[in-house]
N, C-alpha and C positions, 0 to 999 in steps of 0.2 A: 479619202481616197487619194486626193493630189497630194500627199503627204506621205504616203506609204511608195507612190511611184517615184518620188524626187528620194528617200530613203534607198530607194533600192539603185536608183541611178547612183545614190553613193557610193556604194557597196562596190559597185561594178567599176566605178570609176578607180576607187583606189585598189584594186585589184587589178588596173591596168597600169598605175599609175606602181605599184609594186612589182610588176611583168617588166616594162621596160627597162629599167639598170639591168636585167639579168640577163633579157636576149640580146640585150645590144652589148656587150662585151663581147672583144673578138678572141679574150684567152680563156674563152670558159671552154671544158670536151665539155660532151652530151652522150646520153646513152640512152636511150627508151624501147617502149616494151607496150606490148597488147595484153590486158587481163582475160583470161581464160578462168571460167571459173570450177568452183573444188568443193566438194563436199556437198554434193546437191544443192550450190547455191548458183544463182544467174550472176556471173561480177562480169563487166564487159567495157573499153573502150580504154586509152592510150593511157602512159605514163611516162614524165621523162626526169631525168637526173640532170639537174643545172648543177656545176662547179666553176663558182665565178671566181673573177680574177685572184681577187683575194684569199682564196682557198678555203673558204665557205663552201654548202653544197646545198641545194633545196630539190626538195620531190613535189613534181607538180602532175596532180590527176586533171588529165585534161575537161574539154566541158564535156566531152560525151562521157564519162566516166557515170556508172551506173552500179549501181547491188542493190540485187532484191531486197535485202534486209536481213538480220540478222543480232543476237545480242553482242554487246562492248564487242564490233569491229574496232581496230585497231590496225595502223600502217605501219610496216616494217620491211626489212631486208632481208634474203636467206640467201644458200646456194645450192644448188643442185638438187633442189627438191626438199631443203632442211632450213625450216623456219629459224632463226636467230632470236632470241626474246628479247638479248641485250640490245637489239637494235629497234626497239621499239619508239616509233617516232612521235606515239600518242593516238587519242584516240581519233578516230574515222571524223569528220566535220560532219558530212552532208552525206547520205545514200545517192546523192547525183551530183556533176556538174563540177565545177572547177576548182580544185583546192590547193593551198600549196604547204608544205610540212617543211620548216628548217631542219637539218640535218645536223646537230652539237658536233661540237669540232672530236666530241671520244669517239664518233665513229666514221671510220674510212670506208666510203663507198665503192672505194676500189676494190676491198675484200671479198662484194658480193654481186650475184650474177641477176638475181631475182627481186623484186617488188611483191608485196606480199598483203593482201587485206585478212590479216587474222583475225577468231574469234576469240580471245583471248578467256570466257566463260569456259568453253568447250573445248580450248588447244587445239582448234583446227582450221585448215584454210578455209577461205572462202572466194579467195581468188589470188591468180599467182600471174607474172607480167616476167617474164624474159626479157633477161636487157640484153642490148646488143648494138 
């Protein structure tokens, strides 16, 4: 058991320890969004787009981040209500709780409006997050 809790305090640790370089830069914009969810699924809680200095970009589902479930979830970008495939950022980590997805430099976050938990099985959302 003390082994499994010093484990998880690692987990946590370099996940904060990965958080820091990217909030504490003063040239990164931000954009986030609330998941609302799509296709009779529950998806619920924040989302925000980091563009650090460098001009890198990371998508980070906050810790209240939740979905009932679903098969091969997957995180992506659309706009106005239209999924993008090519911007797929891989698949879902965790049905809950704090994740973070590097965004490859092929695609510009600029281009889209939405955060997106696709079902990639079934080609349909399952929760969609308005940036702004």
């Amino acid at each position: 058991m003390k082994n499994i809790f010093i484990s998880t305090l690692g987990i946590v640790a370099a996940a904060m320890i990965t958080l820091a370089p990217i909030s504490a830069s003063a040239d990164e914009t931000r954009s986030q969004g609330t998941f609302i969810g799509a296709s009779e699924h529950i998806t619920t809680g924040g989302v925000q787009i980091v563009k650090t200095a460098d001009g890198g970009a990371v998508v980070i589902l906050d810790s209240d981040f939740s979905l009932d479930g679903a098969p091969d979830p997957r995180v992506g970008f659309g706009s106005d209500g239209t999924y993008a495939e090519a911007s797929d950022l891989g698949e879902l980590q965790n049905i809950s709780g704090l994740q973070i997805y590097v965004v490859p430099p092929s695609i510009n976050v600029d281009d889209f409006n939405e955060v997106y938990i696709w079902c990639l099985q079934f080609g349909v959302p399952l929760g969609v997050a308005a940036l702004s």
